[in-house]
C-alpha positions in Angstrom: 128.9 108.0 64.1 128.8 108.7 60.3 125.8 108.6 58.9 126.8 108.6 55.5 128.6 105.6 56.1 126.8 103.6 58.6 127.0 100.0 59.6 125.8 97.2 58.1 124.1 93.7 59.6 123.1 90.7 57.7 120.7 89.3 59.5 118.8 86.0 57.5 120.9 86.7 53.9 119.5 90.6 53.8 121.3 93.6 54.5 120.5 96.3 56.7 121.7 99.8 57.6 122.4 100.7 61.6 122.4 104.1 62.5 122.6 103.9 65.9 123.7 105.7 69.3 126.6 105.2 71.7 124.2 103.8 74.5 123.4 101.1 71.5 126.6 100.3 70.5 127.4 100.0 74.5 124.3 97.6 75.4 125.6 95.0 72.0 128.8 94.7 74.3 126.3 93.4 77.6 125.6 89.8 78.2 122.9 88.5 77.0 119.7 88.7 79.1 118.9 85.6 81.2 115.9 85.2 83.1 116.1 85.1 86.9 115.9 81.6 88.2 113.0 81.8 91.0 113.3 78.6 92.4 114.3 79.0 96.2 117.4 77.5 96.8 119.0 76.9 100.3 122.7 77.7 98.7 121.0 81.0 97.0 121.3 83.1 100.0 124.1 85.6 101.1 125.2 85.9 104.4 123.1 88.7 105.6 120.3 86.1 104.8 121.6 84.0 108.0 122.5 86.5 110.9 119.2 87.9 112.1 118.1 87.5 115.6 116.5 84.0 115.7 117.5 81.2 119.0 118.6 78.3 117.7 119.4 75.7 120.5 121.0 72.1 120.4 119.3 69.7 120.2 120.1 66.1 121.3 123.6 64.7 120.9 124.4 66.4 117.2 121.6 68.8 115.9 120.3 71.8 117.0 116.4 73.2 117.1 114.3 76.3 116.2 111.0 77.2 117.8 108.7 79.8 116.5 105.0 80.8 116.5 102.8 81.4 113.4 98.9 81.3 113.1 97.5 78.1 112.6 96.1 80.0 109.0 98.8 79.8 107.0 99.6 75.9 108.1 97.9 74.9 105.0 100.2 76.8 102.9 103.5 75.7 104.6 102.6 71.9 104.1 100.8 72.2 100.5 99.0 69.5 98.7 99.6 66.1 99.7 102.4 67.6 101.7 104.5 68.9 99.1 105.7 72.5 99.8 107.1 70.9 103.5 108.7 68.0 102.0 110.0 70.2 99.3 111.5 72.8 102.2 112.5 69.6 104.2 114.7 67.9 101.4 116.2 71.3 100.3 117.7 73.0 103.8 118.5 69.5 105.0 116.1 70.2 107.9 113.1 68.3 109.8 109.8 70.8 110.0 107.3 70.0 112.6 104.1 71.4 112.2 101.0 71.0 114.5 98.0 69.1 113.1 95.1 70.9 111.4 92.8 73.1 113.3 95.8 73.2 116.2 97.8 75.8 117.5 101.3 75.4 118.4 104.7 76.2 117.0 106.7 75.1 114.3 110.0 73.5 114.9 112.7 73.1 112.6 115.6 70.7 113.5 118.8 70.4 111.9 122.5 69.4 111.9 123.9 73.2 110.8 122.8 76.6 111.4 122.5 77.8 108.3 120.0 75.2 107.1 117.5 76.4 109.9 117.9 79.6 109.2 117.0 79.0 105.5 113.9 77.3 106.4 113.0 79.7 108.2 113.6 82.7 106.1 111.4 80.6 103.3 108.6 80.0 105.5 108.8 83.7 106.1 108.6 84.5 102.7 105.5 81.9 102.3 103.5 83.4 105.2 104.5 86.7 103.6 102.9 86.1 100.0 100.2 84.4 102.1 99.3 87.0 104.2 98.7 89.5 100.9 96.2 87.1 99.7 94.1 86.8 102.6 91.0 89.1 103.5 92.5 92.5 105.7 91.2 92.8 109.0 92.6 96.2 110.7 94.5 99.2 109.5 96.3 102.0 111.5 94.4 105.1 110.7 94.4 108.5 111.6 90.8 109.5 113.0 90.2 112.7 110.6 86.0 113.3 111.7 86.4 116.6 112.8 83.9 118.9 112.8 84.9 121.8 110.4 86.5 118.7 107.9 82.7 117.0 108.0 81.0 120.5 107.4 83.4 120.9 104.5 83.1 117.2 103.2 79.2 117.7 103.2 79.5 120.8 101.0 82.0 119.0 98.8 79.6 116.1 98.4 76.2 118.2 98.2 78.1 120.4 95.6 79.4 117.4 93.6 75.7 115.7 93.3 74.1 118.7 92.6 76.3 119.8 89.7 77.5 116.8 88.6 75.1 113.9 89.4 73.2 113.9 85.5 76.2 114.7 83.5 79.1 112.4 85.3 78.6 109.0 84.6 78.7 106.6 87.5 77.9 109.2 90.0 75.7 108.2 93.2 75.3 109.4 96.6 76.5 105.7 98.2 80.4 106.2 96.8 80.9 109.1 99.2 82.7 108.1 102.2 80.7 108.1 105.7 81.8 111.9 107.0 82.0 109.9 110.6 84.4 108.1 108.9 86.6 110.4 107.2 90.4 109.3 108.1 93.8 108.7 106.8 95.3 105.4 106.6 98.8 104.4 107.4 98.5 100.7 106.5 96.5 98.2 105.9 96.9 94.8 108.4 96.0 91.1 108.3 95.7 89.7 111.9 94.7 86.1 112.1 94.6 85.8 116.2 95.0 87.1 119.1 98.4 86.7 119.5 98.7 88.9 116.1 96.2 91.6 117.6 98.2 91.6 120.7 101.7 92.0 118.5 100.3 95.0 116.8 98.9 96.7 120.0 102.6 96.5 121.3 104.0 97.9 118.2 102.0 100.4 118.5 102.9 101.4 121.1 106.3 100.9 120.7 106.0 103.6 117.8 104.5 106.2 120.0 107.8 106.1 122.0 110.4 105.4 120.0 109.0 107.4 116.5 106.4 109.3 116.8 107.6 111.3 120.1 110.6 111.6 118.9 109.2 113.3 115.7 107.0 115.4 117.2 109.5 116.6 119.8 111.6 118.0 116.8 108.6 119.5 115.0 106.8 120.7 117.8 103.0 119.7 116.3 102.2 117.6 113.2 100.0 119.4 110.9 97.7 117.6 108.8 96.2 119.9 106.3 93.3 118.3 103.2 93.2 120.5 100.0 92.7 119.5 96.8 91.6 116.4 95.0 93.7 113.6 93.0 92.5 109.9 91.9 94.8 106.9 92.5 94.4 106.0 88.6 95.5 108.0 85.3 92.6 108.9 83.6 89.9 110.5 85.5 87.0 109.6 83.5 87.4 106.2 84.4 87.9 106.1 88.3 87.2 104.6 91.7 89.0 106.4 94.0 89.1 110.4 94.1 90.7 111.2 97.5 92.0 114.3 99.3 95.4 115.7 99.2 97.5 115.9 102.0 99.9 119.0 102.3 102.8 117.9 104.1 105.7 120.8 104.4 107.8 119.6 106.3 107.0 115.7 105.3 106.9 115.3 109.3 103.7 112.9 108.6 105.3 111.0 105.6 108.3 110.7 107.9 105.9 108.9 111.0 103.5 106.9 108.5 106.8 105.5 106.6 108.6 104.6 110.0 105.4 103.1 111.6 105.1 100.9 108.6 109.0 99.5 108.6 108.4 98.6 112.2 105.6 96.7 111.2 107.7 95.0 108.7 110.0 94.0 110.9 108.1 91.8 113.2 106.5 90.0 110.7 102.8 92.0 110.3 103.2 93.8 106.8 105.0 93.2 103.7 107.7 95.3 102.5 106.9 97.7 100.1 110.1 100.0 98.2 107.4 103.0 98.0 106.5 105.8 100.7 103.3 105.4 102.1 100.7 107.3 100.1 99.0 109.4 102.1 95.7 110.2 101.4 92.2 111.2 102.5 89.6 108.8 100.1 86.1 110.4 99.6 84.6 108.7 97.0 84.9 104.8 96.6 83.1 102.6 94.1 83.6 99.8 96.9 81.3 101.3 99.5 78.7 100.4 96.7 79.5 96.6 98.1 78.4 95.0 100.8 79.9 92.8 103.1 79.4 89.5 101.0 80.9 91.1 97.9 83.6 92.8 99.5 84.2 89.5 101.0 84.2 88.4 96.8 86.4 91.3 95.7 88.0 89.3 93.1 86.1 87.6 91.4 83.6 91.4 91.1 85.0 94.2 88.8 84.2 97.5 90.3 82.0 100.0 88.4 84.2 103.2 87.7 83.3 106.8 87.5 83.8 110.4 85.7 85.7 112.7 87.9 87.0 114.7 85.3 84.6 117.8 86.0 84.5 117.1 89.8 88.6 117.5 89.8 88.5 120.4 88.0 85.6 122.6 89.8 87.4 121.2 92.9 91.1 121.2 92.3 91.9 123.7 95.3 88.9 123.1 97.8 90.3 123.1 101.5 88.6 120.5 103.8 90.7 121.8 106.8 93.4 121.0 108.7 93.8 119.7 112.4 96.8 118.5 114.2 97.8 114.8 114.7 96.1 113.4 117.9 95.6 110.0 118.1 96.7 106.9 115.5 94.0 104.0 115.7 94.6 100.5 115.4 91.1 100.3 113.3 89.0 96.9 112.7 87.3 96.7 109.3 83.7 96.9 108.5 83.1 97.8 112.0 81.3 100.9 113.7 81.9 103.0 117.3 79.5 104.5 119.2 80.7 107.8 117.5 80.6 106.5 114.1 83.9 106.3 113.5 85.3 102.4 113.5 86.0 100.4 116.5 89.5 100.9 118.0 91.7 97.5 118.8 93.8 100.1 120.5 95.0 103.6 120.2 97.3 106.0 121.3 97.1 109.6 122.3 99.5 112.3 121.2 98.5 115.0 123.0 
């Protein structure tokens, strides 16, 4: 480019220089920017869209039927107001969708002349009960049961440290946002089950993991180490926090490798969303939401959480070790729910010893 010479633009009768870069001058050559149309559209999807692992059978002399199950919860949001978001599906896969009455449970069936057009309504009910199932209230989450004794002792110095140093010149601090020692664990990922046949899905996927990921892990590894130092907040700017957790040091990201797998096989039968990012793992001490109770947390949006200062609590505790045990067991948790040991009631579990 020559500077002393540089381009010139009229733009609206007035003249202007244009000193610009070579990735400029590239991006003038690009087609202009048009946003992504996000209607749903039966003829939108690519062939990969069609070939997963559904039974489609004939049906009668010409058409051909799908059968699947999904909670009765989310048939409100697959027929919509005044019946809308089925007619809508109906009229653009070419398909019939039966769905049981309100309050009933039972299957949905799609009929239709073509493959293809079942499969597309079921891929967009999919994606319905998908964006559905974020919005509704979480009821489990796989966790890893971290209330060890030497990790409590340490979490009680860490929180008896904090208050005393910190409680009159940290706004926002108070002895309820600490996490319940007894409770002290790592989560793998958060679930919504809306029945029984969910809570018996998850059990068997569970299990499923233990043999066919976790085992296989550990057998390469030997033991999983799971080792808490240090403290980080899920936010930017720690004077205006909710969370401040634990770090995890993960060497040989043997842990990261188990809590991502777990979570893709949860994915893939329909349980969790699909996320692009590695699951964050974690150990949370202090919470604004245990300040809630169950009502509120019930409420959570229409409440904004108070925040706090960690700024002074990160630094005196940027290092401190809470301990480090070895991987054990991985809980299928229920929320706002306590064990005879304190920790949370277990919908199942499995033992990796």
């Amino acid at each position: 480019m020559n500077v002393l010479k540089p381009e010139l633009i009229w733009v609206d009768g007035r003249c202007y220089r244009l000193l610009a870069n070579t990735e400029w001058s590239n991006a003038r050559n690009l087609s202009p920017y048009v946003e992504d149309n996000c209607q749903l559209n039966c003829n939108d999807y690519e062939e990969e869209h069609y070939d997963s692992d559904i039974e489609i059978v004939p049906h009668g002399a010409s058409k051909f039927k799908h059968t699947f199950y999904v909670p009765k919860s989310f048939f409100p949001f697959i027929i919509g107001s005044k019946n809308a978001v089925r007619k809508k599906l109906e009229t653009e896969t070419k398909t019939t969708i039966q769905i049981p009455k309100m309050g009933q449970d039972g299957d949905i069936v799609i009929i239709g002349s073509d493959h293809k057009g079942i499969m597309t309504a079921r891929h967009r009910i999919n994606l319905l009960t998908e964006a559905t199932r974020k919005r509704l209230q979480c009821t489990h989450f796989l966790s890893v049961p971290l209330n060890e004794g030497r990790i409590i002792m340490n979490f009680n110095m860490f929180k008896n440290d904090v208050l005393t140093k910190f409680e009159k010149t940290s706004r926002g601090l108070d002895k309820m946002i600490f996490q319940t020692p007894s409770k002290l664990h790592l989560t793998i990922a958060v679930l919504t089950l809306l029945d029984e046949t969910e809570k018996k899905q998850a059990i068997e996927a569970l299990n499923y993991c233990k043999d066919h990921i976790v085992k296989p892990i550990m057998e390469k590894h030997q033991q999983i180490h799971i080792c808490l130092q240090g403290t980080d907040i899920l936010n930017d700017d720690p004077s205006e926090t909710n969370v401040l957790y634990a770090k995890i040091i993960d060497t040989d990201e043997a842990l990261q490798e188990i809590a991502d797998k777990i979570t893709d096989h949860y994915h893939s039968i329909g349980l969790l969303a699909k996320t692009k990012r590695k699951v964050k793992l974690h150990v949370t001490l202090m919470n604004t939401k245990f300040m809630l109770d169950d009502e509120q947390i019930e409420q959570k949006q229409k409440i904004t959480l108070n925040t706090f200062d960690a700024t002074e609590i990160m630094k005196a505790h940027e290092n401190t070790f809470f301990g480090e045990i070895t991987l054990k067991e991985i809980h299928l948790s229920q929320r706002h729910t306590i064990s005879s040991n304190g920790y949370y009631q277990a919908t199942a579990k499995i033992s990796l010893d």
